[in-house]
Backbone as a ProteinNet text record, in pm:
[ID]
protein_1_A
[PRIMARY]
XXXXXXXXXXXXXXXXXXXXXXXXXXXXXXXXXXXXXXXXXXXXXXXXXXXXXXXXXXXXXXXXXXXXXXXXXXXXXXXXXXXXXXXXXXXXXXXXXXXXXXXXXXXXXXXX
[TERTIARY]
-487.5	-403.2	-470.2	-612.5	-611.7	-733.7	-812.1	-944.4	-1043.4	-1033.9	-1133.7	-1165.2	-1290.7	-1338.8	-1395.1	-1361.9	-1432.8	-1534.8	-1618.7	-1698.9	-1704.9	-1663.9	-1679.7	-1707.6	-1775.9	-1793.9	-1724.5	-1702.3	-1599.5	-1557.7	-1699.3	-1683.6	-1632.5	-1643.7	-1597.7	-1498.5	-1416.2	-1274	-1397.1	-1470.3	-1493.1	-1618	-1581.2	-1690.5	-1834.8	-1874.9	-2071.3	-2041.1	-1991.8	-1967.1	-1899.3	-1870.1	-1702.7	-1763.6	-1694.5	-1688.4	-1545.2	-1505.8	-1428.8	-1392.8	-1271.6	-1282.1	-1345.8	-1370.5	-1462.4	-1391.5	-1297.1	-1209.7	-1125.3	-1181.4	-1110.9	-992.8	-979.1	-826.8	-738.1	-782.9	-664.4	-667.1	-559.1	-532.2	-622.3	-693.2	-772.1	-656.5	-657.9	-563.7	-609.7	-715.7	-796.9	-943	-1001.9	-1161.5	-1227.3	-1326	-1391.4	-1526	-1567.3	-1724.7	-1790	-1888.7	-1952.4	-1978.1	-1907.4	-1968.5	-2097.8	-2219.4	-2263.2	-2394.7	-2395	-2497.4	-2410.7	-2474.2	-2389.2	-2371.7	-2440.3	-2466	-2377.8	-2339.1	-2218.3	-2103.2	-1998	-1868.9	-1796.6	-1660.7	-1599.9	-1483.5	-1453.3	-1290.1	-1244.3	-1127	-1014.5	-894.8	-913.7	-815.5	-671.8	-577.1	-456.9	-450.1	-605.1	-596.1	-700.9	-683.2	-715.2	-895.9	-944.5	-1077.3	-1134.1	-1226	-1317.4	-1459	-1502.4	-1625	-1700	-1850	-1922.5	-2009.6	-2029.4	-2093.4	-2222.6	-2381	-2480.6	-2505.6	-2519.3	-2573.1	-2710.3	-2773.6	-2891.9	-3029.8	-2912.6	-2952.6	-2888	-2779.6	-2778.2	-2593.2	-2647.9	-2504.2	-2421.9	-2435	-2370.2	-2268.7	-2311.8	-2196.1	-2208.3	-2093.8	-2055.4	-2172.8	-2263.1	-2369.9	-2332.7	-2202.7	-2117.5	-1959.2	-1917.2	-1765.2	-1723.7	-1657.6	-1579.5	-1406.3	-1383.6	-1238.8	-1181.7	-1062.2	-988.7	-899.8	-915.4	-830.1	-705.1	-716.2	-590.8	-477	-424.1	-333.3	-353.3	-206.3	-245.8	-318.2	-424.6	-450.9	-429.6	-334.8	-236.9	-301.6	-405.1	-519.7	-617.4	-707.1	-828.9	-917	-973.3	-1047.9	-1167.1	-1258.6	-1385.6	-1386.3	-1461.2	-1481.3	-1686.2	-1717.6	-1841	-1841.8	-1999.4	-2030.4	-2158.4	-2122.3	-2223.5	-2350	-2285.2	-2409.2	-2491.4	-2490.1	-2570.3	-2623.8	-2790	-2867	-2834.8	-2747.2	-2749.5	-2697.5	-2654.3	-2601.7	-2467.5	-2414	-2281.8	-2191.2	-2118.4	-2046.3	-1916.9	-1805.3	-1698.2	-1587.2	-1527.6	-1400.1	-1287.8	-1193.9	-1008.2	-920.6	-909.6	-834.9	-656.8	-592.7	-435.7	-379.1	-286.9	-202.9	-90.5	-77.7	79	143.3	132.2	193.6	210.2	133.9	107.5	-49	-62	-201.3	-292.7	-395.1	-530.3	-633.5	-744.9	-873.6	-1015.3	-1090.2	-1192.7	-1314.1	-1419.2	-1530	-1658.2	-1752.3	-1883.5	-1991.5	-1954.9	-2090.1	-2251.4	-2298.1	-2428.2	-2529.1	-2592.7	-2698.3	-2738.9	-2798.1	-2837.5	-2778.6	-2654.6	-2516.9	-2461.5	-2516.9	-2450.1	-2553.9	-2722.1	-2821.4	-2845.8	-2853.5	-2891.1	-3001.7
-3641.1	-3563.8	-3433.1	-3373.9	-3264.5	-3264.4	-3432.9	-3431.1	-3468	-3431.6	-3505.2	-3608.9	-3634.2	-3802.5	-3787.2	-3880.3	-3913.2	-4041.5	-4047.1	-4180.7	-4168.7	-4330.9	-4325.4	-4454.3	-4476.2	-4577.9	-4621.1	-4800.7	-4845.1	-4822.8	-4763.8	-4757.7	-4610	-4548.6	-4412.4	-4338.6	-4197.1	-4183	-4053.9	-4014.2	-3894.3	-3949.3	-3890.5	-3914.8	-3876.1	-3983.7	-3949.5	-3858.8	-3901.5	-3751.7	-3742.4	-3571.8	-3555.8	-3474.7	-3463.3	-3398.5	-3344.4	-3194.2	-3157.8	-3103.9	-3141	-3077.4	-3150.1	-3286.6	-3311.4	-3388.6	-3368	-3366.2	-3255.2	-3124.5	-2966.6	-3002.3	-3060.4	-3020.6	-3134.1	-3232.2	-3309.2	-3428.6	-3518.2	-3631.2	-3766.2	-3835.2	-3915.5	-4068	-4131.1	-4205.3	-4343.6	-4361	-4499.2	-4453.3	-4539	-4528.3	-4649.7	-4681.3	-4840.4	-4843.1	-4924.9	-4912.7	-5032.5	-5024.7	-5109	-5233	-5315.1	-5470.2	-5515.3	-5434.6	-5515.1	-5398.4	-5259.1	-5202.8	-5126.1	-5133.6	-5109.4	-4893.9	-4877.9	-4658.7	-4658.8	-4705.1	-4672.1	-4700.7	-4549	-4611.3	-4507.3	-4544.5	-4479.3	-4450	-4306.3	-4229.4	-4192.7	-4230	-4160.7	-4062.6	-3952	-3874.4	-3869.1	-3784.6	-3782.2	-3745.7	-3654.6	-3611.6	-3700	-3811.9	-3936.1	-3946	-3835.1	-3824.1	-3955.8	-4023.1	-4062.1	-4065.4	-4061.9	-3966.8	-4122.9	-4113.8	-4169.2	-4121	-4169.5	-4155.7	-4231.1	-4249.5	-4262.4	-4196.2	-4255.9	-4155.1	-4201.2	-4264.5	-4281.5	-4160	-4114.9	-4012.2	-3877.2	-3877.6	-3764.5	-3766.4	-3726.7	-3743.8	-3630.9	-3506.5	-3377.4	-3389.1	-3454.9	-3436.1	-3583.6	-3584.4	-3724.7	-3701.7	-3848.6	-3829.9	-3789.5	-3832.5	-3858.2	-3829.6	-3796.9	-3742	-3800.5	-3880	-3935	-3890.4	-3861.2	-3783.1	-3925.6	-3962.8	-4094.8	-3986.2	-3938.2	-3811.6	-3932.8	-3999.9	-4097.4	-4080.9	-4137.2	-4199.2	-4167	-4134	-4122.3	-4255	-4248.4	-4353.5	-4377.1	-4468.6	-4503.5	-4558.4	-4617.7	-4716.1	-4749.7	-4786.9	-4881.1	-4994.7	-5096.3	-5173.8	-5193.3	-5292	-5288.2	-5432.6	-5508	-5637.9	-5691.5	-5752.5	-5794.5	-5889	-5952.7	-6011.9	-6010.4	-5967.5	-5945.4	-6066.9	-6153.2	-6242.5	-6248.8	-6214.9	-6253	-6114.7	-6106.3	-5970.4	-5969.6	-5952	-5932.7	-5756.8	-5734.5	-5564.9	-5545.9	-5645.3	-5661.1	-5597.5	-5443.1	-5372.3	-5371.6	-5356.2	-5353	-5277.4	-5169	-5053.3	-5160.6	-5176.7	-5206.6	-5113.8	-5009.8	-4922	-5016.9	-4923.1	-4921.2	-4838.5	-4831.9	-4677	-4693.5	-4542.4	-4532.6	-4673	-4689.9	-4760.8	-4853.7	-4948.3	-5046.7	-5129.4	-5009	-5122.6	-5146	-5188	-5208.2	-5189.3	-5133.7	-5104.5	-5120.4	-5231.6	-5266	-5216.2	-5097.2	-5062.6	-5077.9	-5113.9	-5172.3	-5051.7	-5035.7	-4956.1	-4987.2	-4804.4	-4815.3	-4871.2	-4979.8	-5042.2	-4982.8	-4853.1	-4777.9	-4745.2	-4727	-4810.2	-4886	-4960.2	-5144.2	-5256.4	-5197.3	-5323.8	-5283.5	-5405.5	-5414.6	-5298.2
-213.2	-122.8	-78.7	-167.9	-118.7	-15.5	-20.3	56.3	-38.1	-160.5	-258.5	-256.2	-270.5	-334.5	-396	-535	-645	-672.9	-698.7	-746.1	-863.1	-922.9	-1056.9	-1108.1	-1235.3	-1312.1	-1384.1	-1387.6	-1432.5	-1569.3	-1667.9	-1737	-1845.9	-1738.5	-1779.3	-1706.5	-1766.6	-1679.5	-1575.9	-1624.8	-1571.3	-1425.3	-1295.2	-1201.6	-1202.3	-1181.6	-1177.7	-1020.5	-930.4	-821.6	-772.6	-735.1	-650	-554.4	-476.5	-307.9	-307.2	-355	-357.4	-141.2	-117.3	4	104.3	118.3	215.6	334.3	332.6	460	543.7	497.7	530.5	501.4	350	306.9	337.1	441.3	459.9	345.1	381.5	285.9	331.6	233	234.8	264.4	430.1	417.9	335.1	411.1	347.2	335	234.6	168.4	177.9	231.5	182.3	210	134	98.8	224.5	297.5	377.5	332.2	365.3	370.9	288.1	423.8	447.2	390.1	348.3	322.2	206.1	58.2	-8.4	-65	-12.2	3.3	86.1	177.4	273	249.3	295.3	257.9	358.2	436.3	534.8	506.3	499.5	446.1	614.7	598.6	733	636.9	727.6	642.6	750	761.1	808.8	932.3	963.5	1120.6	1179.5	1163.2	1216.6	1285.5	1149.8	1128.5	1088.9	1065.9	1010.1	978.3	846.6	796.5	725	778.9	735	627.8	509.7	382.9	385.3	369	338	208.3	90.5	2.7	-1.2	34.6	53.8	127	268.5	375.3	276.8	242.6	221.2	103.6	-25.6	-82.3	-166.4	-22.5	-92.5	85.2	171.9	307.7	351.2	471.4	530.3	630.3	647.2	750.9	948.3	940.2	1116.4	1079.2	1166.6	1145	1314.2	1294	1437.2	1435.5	1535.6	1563.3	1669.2	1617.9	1689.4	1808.1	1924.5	1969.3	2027.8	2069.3	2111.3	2074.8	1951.9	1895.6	1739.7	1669.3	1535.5	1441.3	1363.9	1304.9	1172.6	1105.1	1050.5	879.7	908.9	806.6	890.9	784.3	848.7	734	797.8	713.1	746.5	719.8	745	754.1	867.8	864	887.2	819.8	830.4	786.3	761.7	675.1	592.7	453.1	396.7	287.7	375.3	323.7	422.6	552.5	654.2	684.2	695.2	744.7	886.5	977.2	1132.7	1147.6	1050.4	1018.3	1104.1	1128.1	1195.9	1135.1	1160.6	1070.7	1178.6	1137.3	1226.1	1179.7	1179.1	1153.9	1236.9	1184.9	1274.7	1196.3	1295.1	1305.4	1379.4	1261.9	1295.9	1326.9	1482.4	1519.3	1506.6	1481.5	1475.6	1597.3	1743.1	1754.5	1742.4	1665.9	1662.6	1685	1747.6	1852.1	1741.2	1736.3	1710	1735.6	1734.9	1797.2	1658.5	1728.7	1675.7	1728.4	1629.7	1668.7	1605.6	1636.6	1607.6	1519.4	1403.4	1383.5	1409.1	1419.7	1446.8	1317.9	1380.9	1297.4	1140.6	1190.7	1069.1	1006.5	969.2	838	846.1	916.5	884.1	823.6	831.3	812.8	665	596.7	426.3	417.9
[MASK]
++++++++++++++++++++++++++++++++++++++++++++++++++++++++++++++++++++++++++++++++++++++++++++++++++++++++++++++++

């Protein structure tokens, strides 16, 4: 709720890393890890931000920060496929009204 994300191991309660704040405070609506490249993982917080993670490139900030200005965005999932190297990454975003909108990530966090 306050913007934090934690990473942690299954085997322990305490996180190998946190990012206190890394949504200026807002609420983390949905989190999910890339398909199809496994350092990547994409948080949407409440002001219908979404923040791309590389910890590969860099794992003290989000590498891209995309702003949905439209429509509030409600959830999101991730569709690929990660048995196949084509780096086919795909966000489906849900809005408040209903709609749907499917967007294609860029290669260089989507290829193994």
């Amino acid at each position: 709720s306050d913007g934090s994300i934690r990473l942690h191991q299954m085997t322990s309660e305490y996180p190998l890393m946190q990012w206190n704040d890394s949504t200026n405070g807002q609420p983390v609506i949905a989190l999910q890890w890339a398909l199809t490249r496994p350092a990547v993982f994409f948080a949407l917080d409440a002001s219908s931000n979404i923040y791309i993670w590389d910890l590969l490139e860099n794992d003290l900030l989000p590498v891209a920060k995309q702003t949905i200005p439209s429509e509030k965005v409600v959830t999101m999932t991730l569709l690929g496929e990660p048995e196949r190297a084509n780096g086919l990454l795909g966000i489906v975003l849900a809005k408040e009204s209903g709609q749907m909108d499917i967007q294609f990530v860029k290669k260089k966090w989507a290829l193994p």
